[in-house]
N, C-alpha and C positions, 0 to 999 in steps of 0.2 A: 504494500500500500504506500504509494509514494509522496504522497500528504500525509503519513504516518499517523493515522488517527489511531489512537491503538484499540484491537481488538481486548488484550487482557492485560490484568498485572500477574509477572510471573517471577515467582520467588523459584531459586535454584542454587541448591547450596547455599555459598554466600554470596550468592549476584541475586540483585533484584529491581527490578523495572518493567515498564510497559511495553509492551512486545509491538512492534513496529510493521514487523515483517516476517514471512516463511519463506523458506525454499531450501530445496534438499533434506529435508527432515527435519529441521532445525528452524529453530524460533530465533529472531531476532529481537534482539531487547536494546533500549537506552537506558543501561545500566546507571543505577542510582549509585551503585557501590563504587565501581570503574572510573564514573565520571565519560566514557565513550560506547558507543551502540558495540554490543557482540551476540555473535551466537550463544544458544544452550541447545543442548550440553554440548560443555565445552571437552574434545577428546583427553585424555592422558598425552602428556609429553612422550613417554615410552611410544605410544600407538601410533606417533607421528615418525620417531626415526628412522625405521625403515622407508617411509617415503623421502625422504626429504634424501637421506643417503645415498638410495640405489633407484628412486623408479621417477623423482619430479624432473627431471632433464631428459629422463629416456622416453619417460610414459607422459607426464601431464603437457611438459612442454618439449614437445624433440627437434624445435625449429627453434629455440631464444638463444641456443649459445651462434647457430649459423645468422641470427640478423642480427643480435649483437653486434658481434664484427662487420656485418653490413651499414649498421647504422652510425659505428664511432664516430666516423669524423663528423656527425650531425651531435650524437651525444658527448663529445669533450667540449662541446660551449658550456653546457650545463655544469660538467664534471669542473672545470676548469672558474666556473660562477663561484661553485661551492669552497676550490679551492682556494680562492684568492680572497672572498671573504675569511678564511681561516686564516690567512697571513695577514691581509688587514688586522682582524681583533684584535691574533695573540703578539703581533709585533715579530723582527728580527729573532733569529736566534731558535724557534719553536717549532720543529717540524719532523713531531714522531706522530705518526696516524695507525689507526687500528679502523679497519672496514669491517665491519660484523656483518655475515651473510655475503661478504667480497665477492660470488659468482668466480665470475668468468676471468675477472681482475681490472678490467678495462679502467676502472676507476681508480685503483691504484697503481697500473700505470702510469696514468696522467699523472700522478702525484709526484710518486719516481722520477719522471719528466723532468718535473721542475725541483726536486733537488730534496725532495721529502724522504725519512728513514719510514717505512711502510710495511706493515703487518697486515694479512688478511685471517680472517676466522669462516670455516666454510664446511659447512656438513656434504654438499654433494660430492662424492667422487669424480664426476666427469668434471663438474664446473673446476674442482681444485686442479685435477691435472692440466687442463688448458692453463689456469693463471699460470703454475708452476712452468707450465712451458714456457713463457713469457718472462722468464728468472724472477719469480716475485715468492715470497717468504710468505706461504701459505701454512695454516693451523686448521689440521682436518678433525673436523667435530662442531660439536654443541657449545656455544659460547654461556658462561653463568658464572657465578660466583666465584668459585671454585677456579676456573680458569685465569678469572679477572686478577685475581690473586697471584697466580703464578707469570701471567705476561707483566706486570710491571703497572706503572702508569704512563698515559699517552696525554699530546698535548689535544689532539683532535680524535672524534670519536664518531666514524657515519655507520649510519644504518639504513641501506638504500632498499623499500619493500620486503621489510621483515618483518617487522611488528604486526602487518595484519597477516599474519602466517600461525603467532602464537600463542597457544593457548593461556599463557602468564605474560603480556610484555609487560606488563609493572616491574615485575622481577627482573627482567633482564635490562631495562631502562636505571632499575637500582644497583643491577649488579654493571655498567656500562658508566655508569656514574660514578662507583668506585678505581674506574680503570682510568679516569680522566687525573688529570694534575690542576691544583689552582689555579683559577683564571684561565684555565682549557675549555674547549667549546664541544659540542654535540652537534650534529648535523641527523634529524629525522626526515625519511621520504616516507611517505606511504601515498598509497591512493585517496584523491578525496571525495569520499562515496556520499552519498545523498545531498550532493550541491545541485546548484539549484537550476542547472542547465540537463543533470540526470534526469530530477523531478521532471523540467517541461517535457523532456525525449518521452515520457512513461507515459504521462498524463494526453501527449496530444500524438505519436508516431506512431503506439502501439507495439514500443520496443518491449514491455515488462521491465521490473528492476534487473536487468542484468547484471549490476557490480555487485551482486549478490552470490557468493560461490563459495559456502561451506562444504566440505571442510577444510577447503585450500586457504578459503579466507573467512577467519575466522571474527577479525576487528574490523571495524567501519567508524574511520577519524575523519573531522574535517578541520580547520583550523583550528578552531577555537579548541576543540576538546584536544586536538597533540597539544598548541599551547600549553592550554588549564593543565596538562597533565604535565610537564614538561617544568612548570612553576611550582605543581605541590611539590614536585620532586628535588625541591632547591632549587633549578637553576631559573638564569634570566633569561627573556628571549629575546633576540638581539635582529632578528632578521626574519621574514618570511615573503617565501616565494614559490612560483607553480611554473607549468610547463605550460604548450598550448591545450583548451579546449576542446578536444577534440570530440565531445560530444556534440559544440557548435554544427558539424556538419550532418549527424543524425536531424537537428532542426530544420537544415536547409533541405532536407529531404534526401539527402545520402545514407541510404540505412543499412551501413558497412556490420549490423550486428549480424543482420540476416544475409549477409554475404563478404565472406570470410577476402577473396579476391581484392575486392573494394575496401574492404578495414586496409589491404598494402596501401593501397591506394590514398586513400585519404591521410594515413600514414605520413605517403611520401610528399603529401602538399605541405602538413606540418613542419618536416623538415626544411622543405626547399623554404618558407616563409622564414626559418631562425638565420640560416644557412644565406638568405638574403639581402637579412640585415646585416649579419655580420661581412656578409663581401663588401656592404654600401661604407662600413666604416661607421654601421649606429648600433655598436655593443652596448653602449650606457641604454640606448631608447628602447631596445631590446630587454634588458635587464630593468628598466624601470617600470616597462610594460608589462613584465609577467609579475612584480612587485605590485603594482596596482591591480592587477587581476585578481591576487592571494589574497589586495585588502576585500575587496567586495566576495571574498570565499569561492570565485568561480577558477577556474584551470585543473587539469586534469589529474595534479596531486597536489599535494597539501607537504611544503619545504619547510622545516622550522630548524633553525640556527641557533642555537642558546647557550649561554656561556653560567660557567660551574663558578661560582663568586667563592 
């Protein structure tokens, strides 16, 4: 229900809110407890590793490590946004990174690039041997406390589409928390589901909530609740920012959901549009643009930048 009028109040374990939504067997709720919309029930950690290990690269996605690499030179604007704000904050001198969920590594490449000491943490097999190809200092596993401990402390700390993956990210936001150093910053991506360009696609195309897909995705952030969450958790937030809209062109009547073809497609106008800008020589107008988008909660994920005081 994409005006979310809630059908019930549903108490579960210790989450409890009004349930928003279904699909796939699972109740979506606006957790009073959480402070963000997740499913119930929510699986065990244990019943997740084998997926995540051996079968989400081969089985759920067996095309994102080949467009990954299709797509970099369109995704190191982004990569390269994130990382320059992190030299901004933290000043000269501060440049050990830890990428939690690091894939394929592409992102701590670019980092390496410019002169960063770079750590990845990465439960898939495939995704870890492609970074490792790429000479990058890959940690094959489940990032948590326990870990956070024995890697040290980092000045910067991303998390690029993890958090709506897991059954606890409080825990690991606390535990990613203790990995940071004073005055180190955090970098959260996730998707940002029930904005308000989703709603229209629902309400007027006939798309249904698609960003809806338990049990791969389990949390549904939009600014405000990574912020709010992001601030109980100590830090400040110093930035936020999104990518393009690309629900925009479900509105125009491009309904790339129901044709998988056309999602490349519309894809590729998104890139060519960043990819544009930046040949014209308007990285700032570019960069201020998807700033402004994040304030009015619209763009296709939800960036938040916060720094550990």
């Amino acid at each position: 229900m994409a005006a979310e009028t809630a059908e019930r109040h549903i108490v579960w374990e210790s989450h409890e809110g009004p349930c928003v939504a279904h699909a796939n067997g699972h109740d979506i709720i606006h957790c009073e407890m959480c402070g963000f919309r997740h499913a119930v029930p929510l699986p065990t950690p244990e019943s997740l590793t084998r997926e995540y290990e051996e079968n989400y690269y081969s089985a759920e996605k067996p095309m994102f490590l080949q467009h990954a690499g299709e797509d970099q030179d369109w995704a190191e604007l982004a990569q390269n946004d994130r990382i320059e704000s992190f030299e901004r904050i933290l000043g000269p001198g501060r440049r050990r990174l830890l990428d939690i969920g690091s894939g394929p590594g592409f992102f701590l490449k670019t980092a390496k690039n410019r002169g960063w000491n770079v750590t990845g943490i990465e439960p898939s097999r495939q995704a870890a041997a492609h970074a490792r190809g790429m000479g990058l200092q890959i940690v094959e596993g489940f990032f948590g406390a326990e870990m956070a401990e024995d890697l040290g402390r980092f000045d910067a700390v991303n998390l690029n589409n993890v958090l709506e993956h897991l059954p606890d990210p409080i825990a690991i936001l606390r535990a990613a928390a203790g990995a940071i150093a004073p005055g180190g910053v955090i970098c959260v991506n996730v998707p940002n589901d029930f904005s308000p360009l989703q709603i229209a696609a629902a309400a007027t195309r006939g798309t249904g909530e698609w960003w809806l897909a338990p049990p791969h995705h389990l949390n549904y952030f939009d600014f405000a609740s990574l912020g709010g969450l992001l601030e109980r958790l100590g830090f400040r937030v110093a930035e936020k920012t999104t990518s393009f809209p690309i629900e925009a062109f479900l509105l125009m009547g491009d309904n790339y959901r129901a044709d998988p073809p056309l999602g490349r497609v519309v894809h590729g106008k998104r890139k060519k549009f960043d990819l544009a800008l930046e040949a014209a020589g308007l990285r700032d107008v570019r960069r201020a643009f998807y700033r402004a988008l994040a304030e009015a909660g619209i763009g296709r994920e939800a960036v938040v930048i916060a720094v550990k005081d």
